[in-house]
C-alpha positions, 0 to 999 in steps of 0.5 A: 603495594599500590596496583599497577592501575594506580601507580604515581604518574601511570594509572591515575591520569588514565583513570582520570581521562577514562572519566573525562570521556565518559562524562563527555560521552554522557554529555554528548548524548545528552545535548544529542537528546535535547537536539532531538527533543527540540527539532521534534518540538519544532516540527510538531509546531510547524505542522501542529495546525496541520495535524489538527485539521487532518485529525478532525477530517480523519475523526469524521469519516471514522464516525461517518464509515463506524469504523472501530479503528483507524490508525494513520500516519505521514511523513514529510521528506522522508520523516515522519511527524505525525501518527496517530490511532484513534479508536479500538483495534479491539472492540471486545477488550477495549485496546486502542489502536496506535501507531503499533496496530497490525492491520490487513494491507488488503491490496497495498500488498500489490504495490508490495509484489510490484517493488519485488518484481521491478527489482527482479527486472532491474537485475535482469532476471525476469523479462516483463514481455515474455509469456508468462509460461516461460515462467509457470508453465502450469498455467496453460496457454490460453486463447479468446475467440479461438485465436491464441493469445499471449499474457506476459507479465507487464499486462498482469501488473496492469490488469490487462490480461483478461484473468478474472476477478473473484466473480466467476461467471465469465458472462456475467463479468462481460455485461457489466463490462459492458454496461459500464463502457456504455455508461461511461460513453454516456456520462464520462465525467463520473464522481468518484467514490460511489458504489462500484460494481465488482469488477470495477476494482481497487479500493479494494481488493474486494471493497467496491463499496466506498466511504463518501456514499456509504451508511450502514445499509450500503455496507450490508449490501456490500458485504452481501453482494460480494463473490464467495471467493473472497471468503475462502478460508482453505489454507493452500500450500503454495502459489502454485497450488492457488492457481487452480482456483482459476488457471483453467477459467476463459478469459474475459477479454483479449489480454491489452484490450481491455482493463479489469481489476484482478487479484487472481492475476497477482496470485499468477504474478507471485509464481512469476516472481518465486520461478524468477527469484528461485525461493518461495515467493514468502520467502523472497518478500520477507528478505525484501521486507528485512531490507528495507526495514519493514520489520512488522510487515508479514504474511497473514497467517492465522497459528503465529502470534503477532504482536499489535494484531487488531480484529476486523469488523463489519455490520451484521444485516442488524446494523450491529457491529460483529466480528468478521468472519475467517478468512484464509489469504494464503491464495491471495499473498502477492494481491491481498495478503499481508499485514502491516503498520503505518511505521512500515508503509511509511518506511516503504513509502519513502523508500519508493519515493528516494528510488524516484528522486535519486540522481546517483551523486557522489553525495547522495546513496542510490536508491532501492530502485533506479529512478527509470525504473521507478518512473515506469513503475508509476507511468500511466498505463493506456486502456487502464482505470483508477477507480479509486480516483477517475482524474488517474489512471492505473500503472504498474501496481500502482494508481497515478494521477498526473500534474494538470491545471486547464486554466488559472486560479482553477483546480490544480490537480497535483501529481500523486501516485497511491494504491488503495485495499479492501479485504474482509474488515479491513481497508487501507490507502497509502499515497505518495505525493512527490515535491514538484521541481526540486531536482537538486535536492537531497531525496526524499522530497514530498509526503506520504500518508497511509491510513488502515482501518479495521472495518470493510468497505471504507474508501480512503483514498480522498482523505489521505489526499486531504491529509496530504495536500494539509500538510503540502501547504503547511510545509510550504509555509515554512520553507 
């Protein structure tokens, strides 16, 4: 007795178009593949001169810095079509870098803690201009000159609220303050990426020596001249518990007065944002990471085992490549703590910039952020520095250099936002360069480029720019 599946007339027809729709299925994702496969081919024709030249730039400052590694990656409107490693993420076992390579983000986690903290404001749970007490009334109230003084939230993401960096001589930091503005008032067309003094700030969250200046002996110097607090290797169990490393600590100005780079104020900032959210602030962060798709963005902890994780370097007083030493950056999360790849600060970037451009159309989905709230985010902040760039000046967790050209056929400088890191073997840039004039098209318009580097002390931001304007000028060659 035939089965009922294949009875005359019933089953067998079925069967048949059962086959029918898998092999056209097979098809369908087949031609899918080969849609894929020739649309990435085209793109990397289009961009194939581009990547060239950034390659050959990129080659050089590795070999200039003797940087092990370095792994990049761009984006073009939102895709990505180029990333790439070159040289060791391990030295010692001779792995290569790759796109994959988890590196320290160093100050990049600023910009990271700022998304956190604008969306908490978008949803009305945390009032930028409040007292910070209102928040963590652990960190005392503070006074300058016997007046008592307010520090709120919006001067700490701005580093304008007076709290110090890792150098802990209050006098000492008030010289150099000084001495600087006087500098700066003798000679205010300063270049930039020269050797900055501690206090001077982000390329950084640490690094104050930068690439284009750099040899070896300036990276000995560097390394020695930095402040003991950015080798702690204590483990603190929460941001509360960090804030005793300077909550008791004078002020080094009035807050809004003046602007000095500090990551202690975005150790601060992680408590606003954990009181504001009512979770941990790693906890908060990592949802934030999950929603947005940063699947290989983590706190950097020295127990788990993460995947991909490169090792960081320096040069010894010897002028050999060694090891860096331990370091604990659970004091320092929301200003210098996290890992991640160049896929995901990519993602990240281009997340921002769809925030920035997106109008709310019935066609186009909104963005993480609002556009306002983007725009205040990378708005130029008065009395600020951007010391990785003097034509910029420094937002909210972010640099930003704005649109300007004084006269024809002379330098046009374009409208770019980016932030800058150093920690202890590591550097790392990611920058954001919009399209200029396309309000009607679909989000997101412009190039992203990040760079991270498993060495200390190398200036990347005047590269990723190069690398950014590279293929900027390839893209509007084939519109």
């Amino acid at each position: 007795m035939l089965s009922r599946l294949a009875r005359p007339g019933r089953g067998l027809p079925r069967i048949l178009l059962g086959l029918g729709l898998a092999v056209a299925a097979v098809r369908l994702a087949e031609g899918s593949k080969e849609e894929d496969g020739q649309r990435k081919r085209k793109r990397r024709g289009v961009y194939s001169t581009a990547i060239d030249r950034s390659r050959e730039l990129l080659q050089r400052i590795k070999d200039e810095v003797g940087s092990p590694g370095m792994v990049v990656g761009v984006s073009v409107d939102g895709e990505s079509v180029w990333t790439e490693g070159l040289g060791f993420a391990d030295v010692e076992n001779r792995i290569p870098c790759s796109p994959e390579s988890v590196m320290r983000v160093a100050s990049i986690s600023k910009s990271f803690t700022m998304t956190a903290l604008a969306k908490l404001w978008e949803e009305n749970r945390l009032d930028l201009d409040a007292p910070v007490q209102k928040y963590v009334p652990e960190f005392p109230e503070k006074e300058f000159e016997g007046e008592k003084v307010t520090i709120t939230t919006r001067l700490l993401v701005s580093h304008l609220s007076g709290i110090r960096h890792y150098e802990k001589d209050i006098q000492k930091i008030r010289k150099k303050i000084a001495k600087k503005s006087l500098e700066k008032a003798a000679s205010p067309e300063s270049t930039p990426e020269k050797v900055l003094p501690d206090n001077a700030g982000p390329a950084k969250d640490g690094e104050h020596c930068k690439i284009k200046k750099t040899n070896t002996t300036k990276s000995q110097k560097c390394l020695s001249m930095e402040p003991e607090e950015f080798y702690i290797k204590d483990t603190f169990e929460s941001v509360i518990d960090s804030l005793e490393l300077f909550k008791n600590d004078p002020l080094v100005f009035k807050p809004g007065s003046q602007f000095l780079y500090s990551t202690h104020a975005w150790t601060l900032l992680s408590a606003v944002v954990e009181r504001a959210s009512g979770r941990k602030f790693l906890d908060h962060m990592m949802q934030m990471f999950k929603d947005l798709g940063m699947k290989n963005t983590v706190p950097e902890e020295h127990e788990p085992i993460i995947y991909n994780r490169a090792r960081f370097y320096n040069f010894s007083d010897k002028k050999r490549l060694v090891n860096s030493p331990y370091v604990d950056n659970s004091y320092k999360w929301a200003g210098g703590g996290f890992l991640s790849t160049v896929n995901d600060l990519l993602m990240f970037g281009n997340v921002l910039l769809y925030s920035y451009q997106a109008q709310g159309t019935a066609t186009v989905l909104p963005g993480y952020l609002k556009p306002d709230t983007i725009s205040m985010v990378w708005r130029q902040v008065p009395n600020t520095e951007m010391s990785w760039d003097k034509d910029g000046k420094y937002a909210m967790g972010w640099g930003t250099v704005e649109r300007k050209q004084v006269c024809g056929l002379c330098k046009h400088q374009k409208h770019y936002i980016s932030h800058t890191g150093g920690a202890v073997g590591a550097s790392s840039v990611i920058l954001i360069l919009p399209e200029e004039d396309s309000p009607t098209q679909t989000p997101p318009k412009g190039v992203v480029v990040t760079i991270i580097a498993n060495m200390q002390s190398t200036g990347l931001n005047s590269t990723a720019l190069k690398i950014a304007l590279e293929f900027d000028k390839a893209k509007a060659a084939h519109v």
